[in-house]
Rosetta silent file (secondary structure, phi, psi, omega in degrees, C-alpha in Angstrom):
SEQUENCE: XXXXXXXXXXXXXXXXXXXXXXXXXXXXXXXXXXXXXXXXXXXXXXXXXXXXXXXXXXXXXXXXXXXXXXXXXXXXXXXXXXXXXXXXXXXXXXXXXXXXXXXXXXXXXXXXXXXXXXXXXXXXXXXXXXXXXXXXXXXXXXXXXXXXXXXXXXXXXXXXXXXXXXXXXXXXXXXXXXXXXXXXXXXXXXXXXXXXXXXXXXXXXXXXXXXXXXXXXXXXXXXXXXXXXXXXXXXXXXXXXXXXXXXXXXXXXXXXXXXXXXXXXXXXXXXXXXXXXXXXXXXXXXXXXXXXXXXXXXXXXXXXXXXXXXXXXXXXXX
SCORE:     score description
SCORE:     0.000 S_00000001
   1 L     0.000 -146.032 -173.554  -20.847  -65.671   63.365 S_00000001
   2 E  -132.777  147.275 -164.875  -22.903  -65.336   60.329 S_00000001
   3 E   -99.551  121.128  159.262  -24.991  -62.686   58.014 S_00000001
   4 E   -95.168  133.707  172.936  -27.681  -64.591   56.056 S_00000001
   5 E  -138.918  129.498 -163.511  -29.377  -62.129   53.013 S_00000001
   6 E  -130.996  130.367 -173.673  -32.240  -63.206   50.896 S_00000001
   7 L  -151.922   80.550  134.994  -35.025  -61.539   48.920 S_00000001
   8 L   -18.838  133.011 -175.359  -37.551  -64.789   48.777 S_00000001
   9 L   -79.509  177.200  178.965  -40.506  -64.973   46.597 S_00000001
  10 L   -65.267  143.581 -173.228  -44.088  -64.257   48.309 S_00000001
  11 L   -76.348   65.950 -168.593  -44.836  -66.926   51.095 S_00000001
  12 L  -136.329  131.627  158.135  -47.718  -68.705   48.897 S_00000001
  13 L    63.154 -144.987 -172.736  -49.035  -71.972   48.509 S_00000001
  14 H   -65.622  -39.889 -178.157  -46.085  -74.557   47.630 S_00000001
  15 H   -49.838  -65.317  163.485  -43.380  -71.673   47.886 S_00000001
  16 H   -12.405  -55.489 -176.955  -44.264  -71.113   51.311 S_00000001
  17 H   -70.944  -65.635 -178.063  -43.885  -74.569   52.499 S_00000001
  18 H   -50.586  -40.508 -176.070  -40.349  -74.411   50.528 S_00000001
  19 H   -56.686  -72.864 -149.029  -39.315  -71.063   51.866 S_00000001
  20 H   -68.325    4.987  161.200  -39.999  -71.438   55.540 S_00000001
  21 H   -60.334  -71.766  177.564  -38.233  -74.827   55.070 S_00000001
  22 H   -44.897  -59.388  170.934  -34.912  -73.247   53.541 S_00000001
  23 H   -78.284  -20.130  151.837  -35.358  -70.760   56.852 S_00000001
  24 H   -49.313  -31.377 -161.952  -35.761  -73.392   59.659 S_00000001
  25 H   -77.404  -50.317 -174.894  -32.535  -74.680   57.831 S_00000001
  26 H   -63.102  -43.788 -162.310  -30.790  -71.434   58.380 S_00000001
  27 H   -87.901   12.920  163.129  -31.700  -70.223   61.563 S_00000001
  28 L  -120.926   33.126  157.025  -30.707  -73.234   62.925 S_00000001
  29 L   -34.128  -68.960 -160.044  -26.942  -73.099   61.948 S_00000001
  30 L  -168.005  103.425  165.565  -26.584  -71.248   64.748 S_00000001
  31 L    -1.121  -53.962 -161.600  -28.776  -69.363   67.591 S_00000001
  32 L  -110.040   14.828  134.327  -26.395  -65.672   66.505 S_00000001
  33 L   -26.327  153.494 -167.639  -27.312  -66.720   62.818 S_00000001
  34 L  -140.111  144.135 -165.959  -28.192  -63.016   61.734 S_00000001
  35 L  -163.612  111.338  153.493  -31.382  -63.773   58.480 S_00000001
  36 E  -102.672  136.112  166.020  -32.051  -60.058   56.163 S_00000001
  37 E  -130.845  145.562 -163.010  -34.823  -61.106   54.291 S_00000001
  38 E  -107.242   93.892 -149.735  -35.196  -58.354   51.835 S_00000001
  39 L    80.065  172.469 -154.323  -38.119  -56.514   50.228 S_00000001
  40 L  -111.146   89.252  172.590  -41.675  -57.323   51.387 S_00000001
  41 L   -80.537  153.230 -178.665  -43.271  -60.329   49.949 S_00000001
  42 L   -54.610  139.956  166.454  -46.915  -61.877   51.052 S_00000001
  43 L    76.220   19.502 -170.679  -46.234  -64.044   54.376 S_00000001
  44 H  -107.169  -16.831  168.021  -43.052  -62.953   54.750 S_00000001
  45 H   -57.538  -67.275 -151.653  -43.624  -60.867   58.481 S_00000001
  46 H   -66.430  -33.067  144.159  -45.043  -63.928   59.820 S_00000001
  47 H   -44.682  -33.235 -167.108  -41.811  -66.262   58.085 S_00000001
  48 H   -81.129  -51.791  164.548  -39.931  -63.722   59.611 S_00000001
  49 H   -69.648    0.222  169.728  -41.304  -63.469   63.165 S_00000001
  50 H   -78.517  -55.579 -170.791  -40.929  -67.819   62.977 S_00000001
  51 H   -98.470   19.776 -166.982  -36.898  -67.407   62.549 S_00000001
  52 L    28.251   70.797  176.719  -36.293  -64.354   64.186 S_00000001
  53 L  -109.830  133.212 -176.841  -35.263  -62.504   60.604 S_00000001
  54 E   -80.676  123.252 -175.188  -35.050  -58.798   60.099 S_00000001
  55 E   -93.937  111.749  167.652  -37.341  -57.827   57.046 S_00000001
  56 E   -85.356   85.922 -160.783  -35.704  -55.084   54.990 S_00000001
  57 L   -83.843  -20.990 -178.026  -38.958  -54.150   52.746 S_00000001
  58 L   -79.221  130.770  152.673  -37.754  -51.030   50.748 S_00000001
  59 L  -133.763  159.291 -158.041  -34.415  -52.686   48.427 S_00000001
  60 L   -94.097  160.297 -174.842  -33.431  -51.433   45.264 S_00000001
  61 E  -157.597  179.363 -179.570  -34.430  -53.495   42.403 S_00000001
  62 L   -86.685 -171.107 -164.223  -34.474  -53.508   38.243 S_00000001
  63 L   -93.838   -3.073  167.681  -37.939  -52.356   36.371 S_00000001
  64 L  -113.269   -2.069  164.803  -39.212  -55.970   36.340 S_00000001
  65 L   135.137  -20.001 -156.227  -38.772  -56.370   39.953 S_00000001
  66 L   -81.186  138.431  179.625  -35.705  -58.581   40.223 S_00000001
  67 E   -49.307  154.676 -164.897  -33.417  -57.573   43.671 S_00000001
  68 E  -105.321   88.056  134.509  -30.504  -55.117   43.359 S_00000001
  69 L   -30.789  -27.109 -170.418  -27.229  -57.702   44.713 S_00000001
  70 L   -83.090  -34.093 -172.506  -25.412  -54.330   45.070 S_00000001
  71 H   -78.267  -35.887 -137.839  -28.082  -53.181   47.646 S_00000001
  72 H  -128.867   -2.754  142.447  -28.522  -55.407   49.426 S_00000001
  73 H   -67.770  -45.501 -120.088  -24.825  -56.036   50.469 S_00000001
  74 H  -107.862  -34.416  145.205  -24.288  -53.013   50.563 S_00000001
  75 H   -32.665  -61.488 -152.185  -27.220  -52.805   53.402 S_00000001
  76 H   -62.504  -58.600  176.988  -25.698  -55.939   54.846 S_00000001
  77 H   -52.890  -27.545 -170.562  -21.843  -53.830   55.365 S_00000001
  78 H   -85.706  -37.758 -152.704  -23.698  -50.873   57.168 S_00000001
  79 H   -85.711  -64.372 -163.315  -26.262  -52.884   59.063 S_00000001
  80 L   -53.130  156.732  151.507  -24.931  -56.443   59.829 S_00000001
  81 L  -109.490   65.265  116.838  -23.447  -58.133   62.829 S_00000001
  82 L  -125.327  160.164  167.359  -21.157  -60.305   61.560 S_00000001
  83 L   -89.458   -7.871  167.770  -18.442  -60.073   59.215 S_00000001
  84 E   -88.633  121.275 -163.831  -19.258  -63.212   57.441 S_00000001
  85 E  -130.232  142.280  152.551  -21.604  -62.349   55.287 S_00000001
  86 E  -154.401  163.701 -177.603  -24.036  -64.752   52.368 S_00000001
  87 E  -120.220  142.942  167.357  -26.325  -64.254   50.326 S_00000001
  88 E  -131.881  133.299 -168.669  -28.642  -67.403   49.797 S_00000001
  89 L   -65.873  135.133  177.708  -31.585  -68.100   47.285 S_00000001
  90 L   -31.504  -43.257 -168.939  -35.072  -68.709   49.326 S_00000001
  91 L   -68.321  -24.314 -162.942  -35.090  -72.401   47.807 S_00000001
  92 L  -127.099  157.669 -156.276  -32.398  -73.722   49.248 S_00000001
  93 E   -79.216  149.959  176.061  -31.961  -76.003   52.350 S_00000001
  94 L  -162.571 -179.929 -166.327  -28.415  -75.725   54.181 S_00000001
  95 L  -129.790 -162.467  141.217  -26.704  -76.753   57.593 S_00000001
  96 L    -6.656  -72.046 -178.743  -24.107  -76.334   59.789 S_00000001
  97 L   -60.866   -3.378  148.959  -21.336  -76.826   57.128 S_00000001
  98 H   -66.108  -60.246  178.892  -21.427  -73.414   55.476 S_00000001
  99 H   -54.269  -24.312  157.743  -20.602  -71.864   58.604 S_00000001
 100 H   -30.843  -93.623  178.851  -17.982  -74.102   58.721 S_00000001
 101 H   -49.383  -46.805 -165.744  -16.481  -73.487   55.417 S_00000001
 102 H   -67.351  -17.284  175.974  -16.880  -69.443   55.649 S_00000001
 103 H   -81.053  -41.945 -177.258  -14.482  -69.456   58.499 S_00000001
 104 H   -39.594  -58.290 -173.431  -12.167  -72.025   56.943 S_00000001
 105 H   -36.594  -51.548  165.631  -12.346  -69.539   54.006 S_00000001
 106 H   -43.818  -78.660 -112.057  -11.601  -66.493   56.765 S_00000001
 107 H   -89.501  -43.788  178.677   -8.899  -67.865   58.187 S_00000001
 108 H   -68.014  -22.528 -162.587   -7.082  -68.680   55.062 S_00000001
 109 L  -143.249  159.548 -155.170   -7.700  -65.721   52.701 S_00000001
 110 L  -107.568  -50.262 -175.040   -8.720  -61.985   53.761 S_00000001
 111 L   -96.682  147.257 -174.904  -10.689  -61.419   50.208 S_00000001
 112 L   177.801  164.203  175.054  -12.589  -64.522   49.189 S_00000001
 113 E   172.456  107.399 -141.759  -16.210  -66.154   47.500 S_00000001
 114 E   -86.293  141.835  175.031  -16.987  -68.870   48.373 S_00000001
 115 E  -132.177  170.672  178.432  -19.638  -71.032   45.841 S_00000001
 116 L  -169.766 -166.126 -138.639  -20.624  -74.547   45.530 S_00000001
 117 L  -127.678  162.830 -179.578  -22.530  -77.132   43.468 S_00000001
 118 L  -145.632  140.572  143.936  -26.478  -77.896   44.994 S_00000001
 119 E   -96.927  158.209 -167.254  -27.826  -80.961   45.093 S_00000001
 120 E   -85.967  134.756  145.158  -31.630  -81.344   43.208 S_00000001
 121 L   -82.330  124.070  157.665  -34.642  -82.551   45.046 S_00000001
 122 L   -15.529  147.163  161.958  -37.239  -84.149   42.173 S_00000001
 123 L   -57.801  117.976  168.637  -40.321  -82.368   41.603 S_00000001
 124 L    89.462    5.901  171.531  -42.642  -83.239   44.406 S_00000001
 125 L   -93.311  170.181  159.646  -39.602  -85.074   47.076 S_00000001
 126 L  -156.427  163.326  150.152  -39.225  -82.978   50.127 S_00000001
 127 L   -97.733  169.891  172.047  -37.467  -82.701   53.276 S_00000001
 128 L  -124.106   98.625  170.876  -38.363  -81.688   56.731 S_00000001
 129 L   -70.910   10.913  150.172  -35.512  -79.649   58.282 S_00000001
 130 L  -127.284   19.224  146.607  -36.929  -80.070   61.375 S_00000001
 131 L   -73.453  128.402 -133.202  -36.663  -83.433   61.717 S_00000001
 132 L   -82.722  106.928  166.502  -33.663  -84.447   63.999 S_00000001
 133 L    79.578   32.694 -172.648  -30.559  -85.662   61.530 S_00000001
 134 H   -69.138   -5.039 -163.796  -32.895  -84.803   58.240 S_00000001
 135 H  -109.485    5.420  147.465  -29.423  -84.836   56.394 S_00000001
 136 H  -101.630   31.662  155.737  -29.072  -88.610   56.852 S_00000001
 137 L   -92.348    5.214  169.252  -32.072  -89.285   54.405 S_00000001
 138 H   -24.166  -82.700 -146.547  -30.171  -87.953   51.552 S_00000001
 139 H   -55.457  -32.808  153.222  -28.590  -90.741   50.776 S_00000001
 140 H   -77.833   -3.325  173.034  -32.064  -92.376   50.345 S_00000001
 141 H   -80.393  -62.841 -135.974  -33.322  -89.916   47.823 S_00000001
 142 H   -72.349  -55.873  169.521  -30.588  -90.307   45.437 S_00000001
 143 L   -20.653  -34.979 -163.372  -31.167  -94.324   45.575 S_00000001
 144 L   -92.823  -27.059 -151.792  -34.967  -93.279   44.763 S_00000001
 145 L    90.095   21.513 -156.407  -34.164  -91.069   41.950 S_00000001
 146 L  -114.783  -12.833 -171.263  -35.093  -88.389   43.967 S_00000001
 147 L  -145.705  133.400 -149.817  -32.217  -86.323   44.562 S_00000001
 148 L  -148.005  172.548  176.346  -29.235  -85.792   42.017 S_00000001
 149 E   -70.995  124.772  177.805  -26.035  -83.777   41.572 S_00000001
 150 L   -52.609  -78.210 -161.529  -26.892  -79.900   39.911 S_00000001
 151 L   133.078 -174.985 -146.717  -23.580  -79.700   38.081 S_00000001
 152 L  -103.786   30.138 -179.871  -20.932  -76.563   37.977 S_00000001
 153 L  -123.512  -12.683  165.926  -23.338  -74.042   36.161 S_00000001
 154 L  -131.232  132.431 -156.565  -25.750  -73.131   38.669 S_00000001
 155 L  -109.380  109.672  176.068  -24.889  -71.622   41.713 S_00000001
 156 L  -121.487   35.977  152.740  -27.177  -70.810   44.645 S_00000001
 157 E  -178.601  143.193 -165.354  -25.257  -69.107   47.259 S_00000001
 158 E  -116.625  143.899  176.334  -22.230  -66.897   47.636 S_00000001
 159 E  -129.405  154.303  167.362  -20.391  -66.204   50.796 S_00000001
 160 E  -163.911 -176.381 -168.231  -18.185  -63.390   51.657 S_00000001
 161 E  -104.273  152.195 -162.579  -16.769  -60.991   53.934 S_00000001
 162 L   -74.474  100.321  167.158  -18.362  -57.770   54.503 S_00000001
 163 L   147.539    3.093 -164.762  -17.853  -54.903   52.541 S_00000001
 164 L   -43.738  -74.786 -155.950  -16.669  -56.845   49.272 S_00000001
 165 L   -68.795   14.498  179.949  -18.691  -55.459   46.632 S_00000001
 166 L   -79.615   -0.078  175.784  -18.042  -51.840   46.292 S_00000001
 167 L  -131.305   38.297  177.861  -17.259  -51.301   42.971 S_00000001
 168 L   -88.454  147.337  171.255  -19.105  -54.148   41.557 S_00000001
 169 L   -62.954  168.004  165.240  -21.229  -53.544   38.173 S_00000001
 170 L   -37.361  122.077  170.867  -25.180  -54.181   38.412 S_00000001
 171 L  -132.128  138.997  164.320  -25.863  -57.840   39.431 S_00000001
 172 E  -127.049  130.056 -152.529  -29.903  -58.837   40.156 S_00000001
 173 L   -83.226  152.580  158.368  -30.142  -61.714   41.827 S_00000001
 174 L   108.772   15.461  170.761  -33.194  -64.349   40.913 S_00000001
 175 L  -146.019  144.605  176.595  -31.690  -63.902   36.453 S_00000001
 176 L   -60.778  155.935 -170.445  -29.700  -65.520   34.757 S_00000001
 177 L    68.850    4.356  166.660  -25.900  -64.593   34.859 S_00000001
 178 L   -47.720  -58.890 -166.080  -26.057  -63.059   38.318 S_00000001
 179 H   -57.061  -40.883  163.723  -24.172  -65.755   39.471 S_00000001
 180 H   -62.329  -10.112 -154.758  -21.586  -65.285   36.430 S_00000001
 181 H  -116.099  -15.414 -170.508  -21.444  -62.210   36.777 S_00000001
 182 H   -94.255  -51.794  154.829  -20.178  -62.652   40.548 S_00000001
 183 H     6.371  -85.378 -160.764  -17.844  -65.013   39.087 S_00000001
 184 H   -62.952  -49.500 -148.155  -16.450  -63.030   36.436 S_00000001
 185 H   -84.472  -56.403  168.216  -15.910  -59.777   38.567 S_00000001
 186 H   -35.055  -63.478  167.444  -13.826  -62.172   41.065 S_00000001
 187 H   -23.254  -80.602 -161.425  -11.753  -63.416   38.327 S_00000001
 188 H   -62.224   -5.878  177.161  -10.673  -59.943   36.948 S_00000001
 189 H  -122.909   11.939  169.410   -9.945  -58.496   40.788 S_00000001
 190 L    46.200   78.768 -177.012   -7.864  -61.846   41.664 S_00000001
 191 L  -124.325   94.777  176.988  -10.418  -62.097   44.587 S_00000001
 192 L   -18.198  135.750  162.860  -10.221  -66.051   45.512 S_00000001
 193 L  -127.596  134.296 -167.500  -12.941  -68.101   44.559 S_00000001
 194 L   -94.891  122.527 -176.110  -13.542  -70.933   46.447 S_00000001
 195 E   -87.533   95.044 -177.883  -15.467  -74.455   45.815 S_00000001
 196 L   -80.671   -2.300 -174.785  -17.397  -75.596   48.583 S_00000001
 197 H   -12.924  -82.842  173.289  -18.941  -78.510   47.002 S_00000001
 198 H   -74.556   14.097  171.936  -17.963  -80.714   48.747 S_00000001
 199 H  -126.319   -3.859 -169.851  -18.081  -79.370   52.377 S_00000001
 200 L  -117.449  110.848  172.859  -21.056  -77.491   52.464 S_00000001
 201 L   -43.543  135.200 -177.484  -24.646  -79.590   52.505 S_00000001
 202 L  -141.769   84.583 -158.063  -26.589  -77.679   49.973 S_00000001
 203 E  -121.855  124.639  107.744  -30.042  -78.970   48.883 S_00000001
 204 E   -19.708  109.439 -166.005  -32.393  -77.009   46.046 S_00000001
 205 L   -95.074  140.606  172.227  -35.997  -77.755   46.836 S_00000001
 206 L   -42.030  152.651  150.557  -37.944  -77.768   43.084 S_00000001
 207 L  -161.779 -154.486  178.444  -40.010  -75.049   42.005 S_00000001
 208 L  -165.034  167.523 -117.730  -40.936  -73.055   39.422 S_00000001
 209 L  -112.788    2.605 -152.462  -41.102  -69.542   37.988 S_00000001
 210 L   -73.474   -6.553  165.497  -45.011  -68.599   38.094 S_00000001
 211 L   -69.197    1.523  176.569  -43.639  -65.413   40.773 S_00000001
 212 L  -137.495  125.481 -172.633  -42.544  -63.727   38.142 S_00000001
 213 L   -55.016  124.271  175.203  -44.229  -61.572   35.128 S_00000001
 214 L   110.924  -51.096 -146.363  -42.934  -63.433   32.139 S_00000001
 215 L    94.724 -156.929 -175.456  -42.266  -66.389   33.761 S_00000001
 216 H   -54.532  -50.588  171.735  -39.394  -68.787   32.829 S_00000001
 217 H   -45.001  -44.381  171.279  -38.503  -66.261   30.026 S_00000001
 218 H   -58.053  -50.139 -175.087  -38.136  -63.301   31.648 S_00000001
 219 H   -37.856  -58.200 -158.216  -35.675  -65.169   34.140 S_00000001
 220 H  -113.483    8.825  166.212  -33.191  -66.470   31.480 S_00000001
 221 H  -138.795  -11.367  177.980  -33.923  -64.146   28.580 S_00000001
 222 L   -16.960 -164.152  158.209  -35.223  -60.950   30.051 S_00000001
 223 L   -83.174  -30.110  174.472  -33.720  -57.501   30.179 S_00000001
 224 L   -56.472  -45.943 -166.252  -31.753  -58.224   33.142 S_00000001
 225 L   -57.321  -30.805 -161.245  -29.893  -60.867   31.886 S_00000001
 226 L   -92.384   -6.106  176.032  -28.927  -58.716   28.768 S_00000001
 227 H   -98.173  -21.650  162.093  -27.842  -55.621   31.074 S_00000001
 228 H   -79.235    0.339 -163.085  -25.653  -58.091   33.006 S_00000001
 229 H  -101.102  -19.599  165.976  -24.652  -59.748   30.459 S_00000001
 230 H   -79.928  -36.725  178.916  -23.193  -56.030   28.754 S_00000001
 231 H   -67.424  -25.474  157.880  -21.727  -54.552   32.330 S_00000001
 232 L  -133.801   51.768 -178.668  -19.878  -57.259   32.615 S_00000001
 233 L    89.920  -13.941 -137.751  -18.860  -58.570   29.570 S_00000001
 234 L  -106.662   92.058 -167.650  -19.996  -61.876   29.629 S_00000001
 235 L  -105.487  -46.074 -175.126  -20.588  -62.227   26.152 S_00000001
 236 L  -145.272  156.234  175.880  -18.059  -66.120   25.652 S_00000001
 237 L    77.137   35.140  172.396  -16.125  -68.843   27.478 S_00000001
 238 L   -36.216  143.189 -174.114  -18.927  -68.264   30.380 S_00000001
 239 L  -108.783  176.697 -163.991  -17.179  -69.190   33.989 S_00000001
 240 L  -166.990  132.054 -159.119  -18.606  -71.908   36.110 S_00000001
 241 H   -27.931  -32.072 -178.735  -18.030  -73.264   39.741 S_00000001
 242 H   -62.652  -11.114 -165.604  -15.622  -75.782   38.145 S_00000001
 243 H  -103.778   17.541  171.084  -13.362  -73.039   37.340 S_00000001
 244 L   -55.465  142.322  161.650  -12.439  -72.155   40.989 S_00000001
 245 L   -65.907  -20.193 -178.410   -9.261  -71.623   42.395 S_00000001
 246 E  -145.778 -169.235 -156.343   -9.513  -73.597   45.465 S_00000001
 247 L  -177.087  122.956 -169.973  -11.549  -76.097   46.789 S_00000001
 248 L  -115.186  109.068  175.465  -12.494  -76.952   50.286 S_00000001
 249 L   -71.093  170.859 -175.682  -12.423  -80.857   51.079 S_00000001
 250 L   -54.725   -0.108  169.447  -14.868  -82.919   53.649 S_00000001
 251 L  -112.514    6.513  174.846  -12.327  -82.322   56.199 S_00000001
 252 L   131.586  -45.816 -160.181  -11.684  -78.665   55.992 S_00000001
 253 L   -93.374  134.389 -155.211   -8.932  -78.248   54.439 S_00000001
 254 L  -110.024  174.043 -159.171   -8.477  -76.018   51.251 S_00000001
 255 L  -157.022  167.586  172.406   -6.329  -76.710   48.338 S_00000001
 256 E   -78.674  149.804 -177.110   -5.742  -75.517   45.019 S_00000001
 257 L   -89.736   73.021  179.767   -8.775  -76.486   42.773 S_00000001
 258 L  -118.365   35.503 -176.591   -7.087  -78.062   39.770 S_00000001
 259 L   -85.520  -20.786  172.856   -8.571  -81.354   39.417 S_00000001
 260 L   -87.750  -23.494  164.954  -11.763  -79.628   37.336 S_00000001
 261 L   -95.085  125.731  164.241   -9.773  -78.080   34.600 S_00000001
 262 L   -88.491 -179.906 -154.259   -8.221  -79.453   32.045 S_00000001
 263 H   -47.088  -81.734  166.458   -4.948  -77.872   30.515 S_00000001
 264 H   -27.212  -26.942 -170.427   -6.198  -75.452   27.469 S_00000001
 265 H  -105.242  -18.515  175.891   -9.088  -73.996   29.691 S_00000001
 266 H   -79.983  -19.898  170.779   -6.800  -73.133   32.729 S_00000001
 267 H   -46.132  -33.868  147.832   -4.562  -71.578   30.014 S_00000001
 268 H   -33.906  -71.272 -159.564   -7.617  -69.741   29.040 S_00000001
 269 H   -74.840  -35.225 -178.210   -8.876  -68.194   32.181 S_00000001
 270 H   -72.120  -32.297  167.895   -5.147  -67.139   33.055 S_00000001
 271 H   -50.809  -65.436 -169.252   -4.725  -65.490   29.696 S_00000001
 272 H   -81.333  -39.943  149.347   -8.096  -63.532   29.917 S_00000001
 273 H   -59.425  -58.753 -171.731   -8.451  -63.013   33.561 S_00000001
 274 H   -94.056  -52.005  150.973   -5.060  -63.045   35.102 S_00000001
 275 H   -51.775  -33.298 -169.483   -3.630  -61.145   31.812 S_00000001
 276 L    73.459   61.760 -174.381   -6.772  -59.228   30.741 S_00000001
 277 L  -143.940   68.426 -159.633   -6.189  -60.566   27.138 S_00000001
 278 H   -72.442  -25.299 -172.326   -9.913  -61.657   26.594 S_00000001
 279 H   -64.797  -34.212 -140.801   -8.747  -61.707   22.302 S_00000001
 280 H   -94.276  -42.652  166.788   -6.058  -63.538   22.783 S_00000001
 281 H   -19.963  -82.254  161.737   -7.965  -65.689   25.039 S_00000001
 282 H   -20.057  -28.733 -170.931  -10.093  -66.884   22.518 S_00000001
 283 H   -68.192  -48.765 -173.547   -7.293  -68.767   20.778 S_00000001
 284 H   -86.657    1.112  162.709   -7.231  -71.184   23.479 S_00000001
 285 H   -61.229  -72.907 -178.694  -10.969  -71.104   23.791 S_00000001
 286 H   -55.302  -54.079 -174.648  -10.641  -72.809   20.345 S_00000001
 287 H   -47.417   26.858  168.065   -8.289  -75.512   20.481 S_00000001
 288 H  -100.711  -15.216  175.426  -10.974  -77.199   23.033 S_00000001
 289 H   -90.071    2.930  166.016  -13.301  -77.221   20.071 S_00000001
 290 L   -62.523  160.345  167.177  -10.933  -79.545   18.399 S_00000001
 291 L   -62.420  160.548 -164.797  -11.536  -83.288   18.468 S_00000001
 292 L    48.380    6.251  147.643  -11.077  -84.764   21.201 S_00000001
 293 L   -55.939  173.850 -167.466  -11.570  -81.801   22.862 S_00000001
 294 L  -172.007   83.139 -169.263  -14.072  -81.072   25.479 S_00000001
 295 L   -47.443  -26.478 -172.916  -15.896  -77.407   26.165 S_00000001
 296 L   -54.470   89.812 -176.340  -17.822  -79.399   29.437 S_00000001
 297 L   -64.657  142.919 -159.094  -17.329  -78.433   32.574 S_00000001
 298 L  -106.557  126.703 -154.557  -16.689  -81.171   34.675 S_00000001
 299 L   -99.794  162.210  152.883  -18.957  -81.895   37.683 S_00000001
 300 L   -99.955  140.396  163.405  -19.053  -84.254   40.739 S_00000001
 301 L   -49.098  137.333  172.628  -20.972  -87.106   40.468 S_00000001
 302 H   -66.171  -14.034  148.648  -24.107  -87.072   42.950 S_00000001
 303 H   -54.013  -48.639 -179.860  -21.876  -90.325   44.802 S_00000001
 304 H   -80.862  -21.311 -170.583  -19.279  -88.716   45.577 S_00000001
 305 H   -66.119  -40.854  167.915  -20.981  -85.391   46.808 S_00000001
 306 H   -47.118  -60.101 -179.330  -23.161  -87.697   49.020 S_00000001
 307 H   -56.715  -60.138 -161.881  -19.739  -89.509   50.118 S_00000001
 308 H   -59.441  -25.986  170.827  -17.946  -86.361   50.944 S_00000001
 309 H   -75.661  -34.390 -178.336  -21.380  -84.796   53.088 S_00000001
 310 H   -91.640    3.705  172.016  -21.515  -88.010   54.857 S_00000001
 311 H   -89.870  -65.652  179.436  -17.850  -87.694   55.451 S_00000001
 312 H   -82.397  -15.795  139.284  -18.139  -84.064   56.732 S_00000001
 313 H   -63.830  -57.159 -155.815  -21.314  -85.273   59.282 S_00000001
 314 H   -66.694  -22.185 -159.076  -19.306  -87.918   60.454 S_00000001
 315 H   -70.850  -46.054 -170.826  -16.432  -85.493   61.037 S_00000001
 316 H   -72.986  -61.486  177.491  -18.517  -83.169   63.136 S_00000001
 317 H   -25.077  -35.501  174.570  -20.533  -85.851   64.819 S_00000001
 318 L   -83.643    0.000    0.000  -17.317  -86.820   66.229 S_00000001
């Protein structure tokens, strides 16, 4: 089955309501769902004793506070019962269909990390994830203007198999370039990375940054960002879900992902990644700045992500 790991803001006010949403979602994947939720935020025994989640309150963390990723896998390999292991951000709502996908993902590949695309709820929509079949009002959000495709640059949940991470540099999750930084370190150890977009329901409930000293700033300009952004390089040519290797469609089945790249950028990533030739890289980094070039990674539309979720319920339903 499956390892859920999390380190959640404090259980206050609108976060609350969004948290213990996002854990109703999880623990009802599956009854032998396994939920770490990691250091000890306000409300979070009493979230905890609702989904039956084991609170890990000491975890290692940076000097403003943000979770240690290293730790708290690294917990998760000694600790867990399953070998299917993710880590997922507090915010967001999920189903069935991850568990799904992490096995497809097993069965095909031994090493693997698996990512995906979120769709947004609007400031102020919500769901109720305990309402029976809450994931066929999607389709009426988007219609509203309430719910829209993220795009390939932000990532809120990684899955993998247990024990992955042992030589990974510092990553803190909850700053910018963790998720790049998870990326990147796949890339360079030719560790699959996999695009779940389109099979895994994924919904991002809004919020906003007032749990954290600084604020917005700290998040995306902080110190963290700048010690992940020296351990692991990730100074240009940033990588981004579109830049996967595979790609797991609404029925299951995985494929190579090359429908998201154009020519010049997979020539890129194999040159710096699959060569180690980040200088040389760079060459082909430029021609994309040429006319008619195009640096953008290229997203699914929130229509098709809808069609392909409503595709993948119908599959199961069936």
């Amino acid at each position: 089955m499956l390892t859920i790991l999390s380190s959640p803001k404090p259980f206050v006010d609108e976060a609350a309501r969004i948290q213990l949403n996002a854990l109703r979602s999880w623990r009802a994947i599956h009854p032998d769902v396994e939920i770490f939720i990691f250091g000890a935020p306000t409300g979070a025994v009493e979230a905890a004793a609702e989904v039956g989640a084991v609170i890990v309150p000491e975890i290692e963390s940076s000097a403003s506070g943000a979770p240690s990723f290293n730790a708290m896998t690294r917990h998760a390999a000694q600790h867990g019962r399953h070998d299917l292991q993710i880590y997922v951000n507090g915010d967001i709502v999920l189903d069935e269909t991850v568990y799904r996908a992490m096995e497809t993902a097993r069965r095909r590949f031994g090493r693997f990390l698996l990512v995906g695309e979120r769709m947004d709820l609007a400031r102020g929509a919500t769901i109720d994830v305990q309402t029976q079949n809450w994931q066929h009002g999607l389709d009426a959000l988007a219609l509203t203007g309430k719910l829209a495709a993220h795009g390939p640059t932000g990532i809120d949940y990684f899955g993998f198999a247990r024990g992955e991470w042992a030589d990974l540099p510092p990553v803190f999750m909850g700053r910018a370039m963790c998720d790049l930084a998870l990326l990147s370190y796949c890339f360079k150890h030719k560790i699959p990375v996999i695009d779940g977009t389109l099979a895994v329901v994924a919904v991002h409930q809004y919020h906003d940054y007032q749990h954290v000293a600084g604020g917005k700033d700290q998040v995306f300009h902080g110190e963290d960002r700048m010690l992940m952004t020296q351990a692991h390089g990730l100074k240009r040519s940033l990588p981004t879900i579109a830049d996967a290797d595979w790609r797991i469609s609404a029925w299951g089945k995985i494929e190579p992902d090359r429908h998201r790249r154009r020519f010049f950028r997979r020539v890129e990533l194999q040159v710096r990644y699959g060569l180690g030739l980040g200088r040389i890289a760079l060459l082909f980094r430029a021609v994309q700045y040429l006319p008619n070039g195009n640096l953008n990674p290229i997203g699914f539309s929130t229509a098709m992500i809808l069609k392909a979720w409503n595709s993948t319920k119908t599959f199961q339903d069936n």
